[in-house]
C-alpha positions as CSV (number, residue, x, y, z in Angstrom):
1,X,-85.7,78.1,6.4
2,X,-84.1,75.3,8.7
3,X,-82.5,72.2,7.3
4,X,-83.7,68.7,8.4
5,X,-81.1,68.5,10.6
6,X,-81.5,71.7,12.2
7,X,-85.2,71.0,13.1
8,X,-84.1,67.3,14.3
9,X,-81.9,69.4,16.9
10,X,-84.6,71.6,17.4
11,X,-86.9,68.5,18.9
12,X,-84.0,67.7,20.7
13,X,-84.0,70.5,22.2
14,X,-88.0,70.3,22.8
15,X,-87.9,67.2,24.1
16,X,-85.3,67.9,26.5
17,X,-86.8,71.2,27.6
18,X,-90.6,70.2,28.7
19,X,-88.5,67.1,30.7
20,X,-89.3,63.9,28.9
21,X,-87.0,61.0,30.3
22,X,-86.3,57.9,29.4
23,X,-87.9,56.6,32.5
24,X,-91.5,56.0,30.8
25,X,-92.4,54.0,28.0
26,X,-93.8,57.1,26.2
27,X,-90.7,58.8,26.8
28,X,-88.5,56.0,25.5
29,X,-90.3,55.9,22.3
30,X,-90.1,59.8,21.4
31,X,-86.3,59.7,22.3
32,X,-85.8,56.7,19.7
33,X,-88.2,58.5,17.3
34,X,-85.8,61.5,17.0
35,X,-82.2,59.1,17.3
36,X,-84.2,57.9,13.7
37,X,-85.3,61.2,12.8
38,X,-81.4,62.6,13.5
39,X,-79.9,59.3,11.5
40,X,-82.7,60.3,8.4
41,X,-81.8,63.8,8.3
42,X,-77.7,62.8,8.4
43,X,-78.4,60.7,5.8
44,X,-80.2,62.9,3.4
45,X,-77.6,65.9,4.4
46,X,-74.9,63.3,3.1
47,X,-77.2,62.4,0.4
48,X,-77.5,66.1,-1.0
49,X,-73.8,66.4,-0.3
50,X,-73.0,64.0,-2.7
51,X,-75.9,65.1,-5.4
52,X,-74.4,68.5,-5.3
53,X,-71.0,67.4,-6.2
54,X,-72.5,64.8,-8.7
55,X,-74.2,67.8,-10.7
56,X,-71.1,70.0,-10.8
57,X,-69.1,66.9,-12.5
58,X,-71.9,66.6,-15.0
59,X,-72.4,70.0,-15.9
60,X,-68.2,70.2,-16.3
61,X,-69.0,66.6,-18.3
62,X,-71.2,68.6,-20.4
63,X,-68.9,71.4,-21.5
64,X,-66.5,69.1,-21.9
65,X,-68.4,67.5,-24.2
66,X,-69.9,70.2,-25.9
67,X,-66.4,71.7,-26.7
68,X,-65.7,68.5,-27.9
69,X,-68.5,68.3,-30.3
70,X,-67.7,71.7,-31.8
71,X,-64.2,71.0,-32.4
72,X,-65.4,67.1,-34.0
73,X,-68.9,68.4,-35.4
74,X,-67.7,72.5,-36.3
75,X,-70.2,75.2,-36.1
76,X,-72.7,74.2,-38.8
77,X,-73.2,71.1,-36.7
78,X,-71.4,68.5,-40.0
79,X,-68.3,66.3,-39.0
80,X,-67.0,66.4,-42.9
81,X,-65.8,69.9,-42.4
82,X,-61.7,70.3,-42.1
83,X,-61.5,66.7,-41.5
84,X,-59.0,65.3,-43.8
85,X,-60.5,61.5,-43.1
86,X,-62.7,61.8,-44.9
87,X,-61.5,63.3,-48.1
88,X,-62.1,60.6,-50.5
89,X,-65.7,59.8,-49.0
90,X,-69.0,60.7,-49.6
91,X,-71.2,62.4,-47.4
92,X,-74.6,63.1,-47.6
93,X,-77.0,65.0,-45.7
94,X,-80.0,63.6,-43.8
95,X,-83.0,65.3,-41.3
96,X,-84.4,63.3,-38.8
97,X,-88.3,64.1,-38.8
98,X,-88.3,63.3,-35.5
99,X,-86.1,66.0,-33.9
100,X,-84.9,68.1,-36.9
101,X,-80.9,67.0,-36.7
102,X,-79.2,67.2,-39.1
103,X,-76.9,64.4,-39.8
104,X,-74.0,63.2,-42.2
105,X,-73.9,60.1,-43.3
106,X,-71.8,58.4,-45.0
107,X,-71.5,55.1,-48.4
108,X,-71.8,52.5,-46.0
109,X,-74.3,53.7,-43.7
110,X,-76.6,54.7,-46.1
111,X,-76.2,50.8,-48.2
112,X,-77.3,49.6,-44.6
113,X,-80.5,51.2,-45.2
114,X,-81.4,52.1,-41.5
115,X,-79.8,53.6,-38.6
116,X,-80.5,55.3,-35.2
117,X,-80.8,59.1,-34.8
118,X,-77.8,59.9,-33.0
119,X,-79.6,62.9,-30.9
120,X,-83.0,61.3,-29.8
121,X,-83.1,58.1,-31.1
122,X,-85.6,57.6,-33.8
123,X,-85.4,54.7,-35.9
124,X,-84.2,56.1,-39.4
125,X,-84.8,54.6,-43.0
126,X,-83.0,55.9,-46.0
127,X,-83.7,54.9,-49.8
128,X,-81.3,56.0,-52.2
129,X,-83.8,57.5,-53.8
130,X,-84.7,59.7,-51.4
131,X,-81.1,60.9,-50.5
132,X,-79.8,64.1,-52.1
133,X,-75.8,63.5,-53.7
134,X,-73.9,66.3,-51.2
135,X,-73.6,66.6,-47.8
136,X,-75.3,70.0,-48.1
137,X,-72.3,71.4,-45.4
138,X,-70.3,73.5,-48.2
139,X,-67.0,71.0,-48.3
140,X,-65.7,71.4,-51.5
141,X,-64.8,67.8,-51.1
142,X,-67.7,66.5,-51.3
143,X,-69.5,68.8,-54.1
């Protein structure tokens, strides 16, 4: 399959080989037609260049940040586990019926009443009622 560029060339090259000149008003046209037709197709190359290199920084983003998460969040997905800050607080344990996360919240957040779902965005409302008294995670620290 030929690249933009290469089939600009290849008019070019058509154009050039069945001898049309500049001389004629026709021929002055198609000539201009393909200088925009070759300035497009650079363009676009340049354009994909730069996509291409755009996507490899966000997929390293991603890992970056998905190694990140682990390390912050653990395996089971809950950011009480081994962290030391937060020892003397209480967590608990909330799904969003949106998207299924689970989250950890924590006094304060849940006395607000409301928040936003950290993965998609759904508005969240919490009575204490409804709110079970662990995080649910296994921390001995918050059982």
């Amino acid at each position: 399959m030929m690249t933009i560029t290469e089939k600009v060339s290849y008019l070019k090259g058509l154009c050039e080989g069945v001898g049309i000149s500049d001389e004629t008003k026709e021929g002055r046209i198609i000539k201009a037609m393909i200088d925009v037709l070759d300035d497009m197709a650079l363009t676009i190359s340049d354009m994909e260049d730069g996509f291409a290199e755009v996507c490899e920084q966000v997929d390293a983003i991603d890992e970056d940040l998905g190694s990140l998460e682990e390390d912050y969040y653990g395996e089971d997905g809950c950011s009480c586990e081994d962290d030391d800050d937060f020892d003397e607080e209480e967590l608990y344990e909330v799904t969003c019926p949106s998207c299924g996360e689970t989250i950890c919240i924590d006094e304060e957040m849940l006395d607000a009443g409301q928040m936003e779902c950290p993965s998609c965005g759904e508005h969240l409302e919490f009575d204490i009622d409804d709110v079970e008294d662990e995080c649910g995670c296994g921390c001995e620290d918050h059982e």
